[in-house]
C-alpha positions as CSV (number, residue, x, y, z in Angstrom):
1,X,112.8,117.9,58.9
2,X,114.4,119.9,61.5
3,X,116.5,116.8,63.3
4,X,117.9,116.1,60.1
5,X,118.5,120.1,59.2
6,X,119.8,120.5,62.8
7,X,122.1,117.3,62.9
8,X,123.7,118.5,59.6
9,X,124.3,122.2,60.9
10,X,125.8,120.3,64.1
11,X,128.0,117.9,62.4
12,X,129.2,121.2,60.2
13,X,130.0,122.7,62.9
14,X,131.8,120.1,64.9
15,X,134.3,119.5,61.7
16,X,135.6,122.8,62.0
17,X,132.3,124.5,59.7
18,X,131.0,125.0,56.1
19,X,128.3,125.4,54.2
20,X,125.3,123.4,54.8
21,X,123.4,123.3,51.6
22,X,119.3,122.7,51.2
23,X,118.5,121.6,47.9
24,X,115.0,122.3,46.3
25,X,112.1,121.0,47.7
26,X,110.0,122.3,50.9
27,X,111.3,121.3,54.2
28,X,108.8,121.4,57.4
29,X,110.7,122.3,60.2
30,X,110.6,123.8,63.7
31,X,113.3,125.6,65.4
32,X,116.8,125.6,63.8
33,X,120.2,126.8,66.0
34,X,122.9,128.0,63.5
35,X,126.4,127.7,64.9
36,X,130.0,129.1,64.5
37,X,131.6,128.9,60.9
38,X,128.3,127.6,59.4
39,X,126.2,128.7,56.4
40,X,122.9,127.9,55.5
41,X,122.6,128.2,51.9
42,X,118.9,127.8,50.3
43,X,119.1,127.0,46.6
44,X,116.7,128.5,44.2
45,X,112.9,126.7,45.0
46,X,114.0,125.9,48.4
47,X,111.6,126.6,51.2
48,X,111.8,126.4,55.0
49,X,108.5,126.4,56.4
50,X,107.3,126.6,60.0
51,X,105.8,124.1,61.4
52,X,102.4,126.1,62.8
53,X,103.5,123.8,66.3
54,X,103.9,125.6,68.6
55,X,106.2,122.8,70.6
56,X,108.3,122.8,67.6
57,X,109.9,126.4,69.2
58,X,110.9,125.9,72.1
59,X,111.5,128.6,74.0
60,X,115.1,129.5,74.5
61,X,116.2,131.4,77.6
62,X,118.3,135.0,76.4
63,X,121.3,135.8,77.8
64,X,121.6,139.1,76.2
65,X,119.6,142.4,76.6
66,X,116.5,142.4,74.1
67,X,115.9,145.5,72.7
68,X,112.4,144.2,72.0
69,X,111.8,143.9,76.1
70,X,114.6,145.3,77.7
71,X,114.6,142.6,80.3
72,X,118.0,140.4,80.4
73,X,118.0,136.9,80.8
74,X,114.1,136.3,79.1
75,X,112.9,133.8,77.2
76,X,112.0,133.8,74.0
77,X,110.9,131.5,70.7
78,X,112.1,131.8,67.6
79,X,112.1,130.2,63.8
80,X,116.0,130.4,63.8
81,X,118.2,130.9,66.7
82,X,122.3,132.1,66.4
83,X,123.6,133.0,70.2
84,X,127.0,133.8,70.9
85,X,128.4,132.8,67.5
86,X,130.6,133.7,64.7
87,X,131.0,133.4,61.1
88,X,127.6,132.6,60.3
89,X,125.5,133.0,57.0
90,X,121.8,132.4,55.5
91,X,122.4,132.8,52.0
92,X,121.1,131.9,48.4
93,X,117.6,132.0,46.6
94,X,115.5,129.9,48.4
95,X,112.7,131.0,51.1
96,X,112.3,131.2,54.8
97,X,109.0,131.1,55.7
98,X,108.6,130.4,59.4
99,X,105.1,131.0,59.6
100,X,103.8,129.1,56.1
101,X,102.0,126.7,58.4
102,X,100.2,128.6,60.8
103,X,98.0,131.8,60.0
104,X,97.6,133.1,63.0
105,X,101.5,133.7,64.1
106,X,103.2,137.1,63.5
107,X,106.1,138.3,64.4
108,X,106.4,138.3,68.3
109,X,105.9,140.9,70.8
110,X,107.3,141.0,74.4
111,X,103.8,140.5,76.0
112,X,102.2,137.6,73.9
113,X,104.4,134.2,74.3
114,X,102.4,132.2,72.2
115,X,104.6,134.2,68.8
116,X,107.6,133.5,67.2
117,X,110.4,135.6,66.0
118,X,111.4,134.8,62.3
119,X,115.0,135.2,63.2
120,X,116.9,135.5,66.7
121,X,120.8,136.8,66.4
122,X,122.4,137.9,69.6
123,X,126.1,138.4,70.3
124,X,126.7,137.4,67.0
125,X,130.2,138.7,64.7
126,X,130.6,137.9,61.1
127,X,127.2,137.4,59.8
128,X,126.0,137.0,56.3
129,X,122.7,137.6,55.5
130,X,121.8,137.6,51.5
């Protein structure tokens, strides 16, 4: 599901932003790039779930300083991405679960690149998280 979750979250954005709502049901996705004056609201039942592939993160390169490794400009994967963005949310009752599919990830340290972070926000004003 994540072309259709990101093409929604794009086309949000594009028309000036909003909410983009996922209904119940569980949705098998890889990663997912929030962007400006968007929401992602997860109703009650509603689950994002991690693919367990690891092509399905691709690894992003990081403009800002991690405070996981200290190195600027590194590269990193992660479940959900927001870079240099504003007015951003992940609300409602549903579940993220970026590693449902796949035992073996955890969350990632600097000196494995075969994990995942659940969540990546850098440079990022205005966000909602509830």
């Amino acid at each position: 599901n994540t072309l259709f979750i990101q093409k929604a979250i794009d086309q949000c954005s594009k028309s000036g932003g909003g909410t983009v709502y996922v209904p119940r049901g569980e949705y098998l996705t890889g990663t997912l790039v929030l962007k400006s004056n968007v929401t992602l609201e997860l109703a009650r039942q509603a689950v994002l779930k991690g693919t367990g592939n690891l092509t399905d993160y691709p690894q992003n390169k990081v403009k800002a300083v991690s405070r996981v490794n200290n190195v600027l400009g590194s590269t990193s994967r992660a479940f959900i991405i927001a870079e240099d963005v504003e007015n951003i949310g992940i609300i409602g009752e549903g579940k993220i679960d970026p590693f449902g599919n796949h035992p073996n990830y955890t969350f990632a340290q600097a000196e494995n690149k075969d994990q995942i972070f659940a969540c990546w926000i850098i440079n990022a004003r205005n966000v909602a998280i509830r």
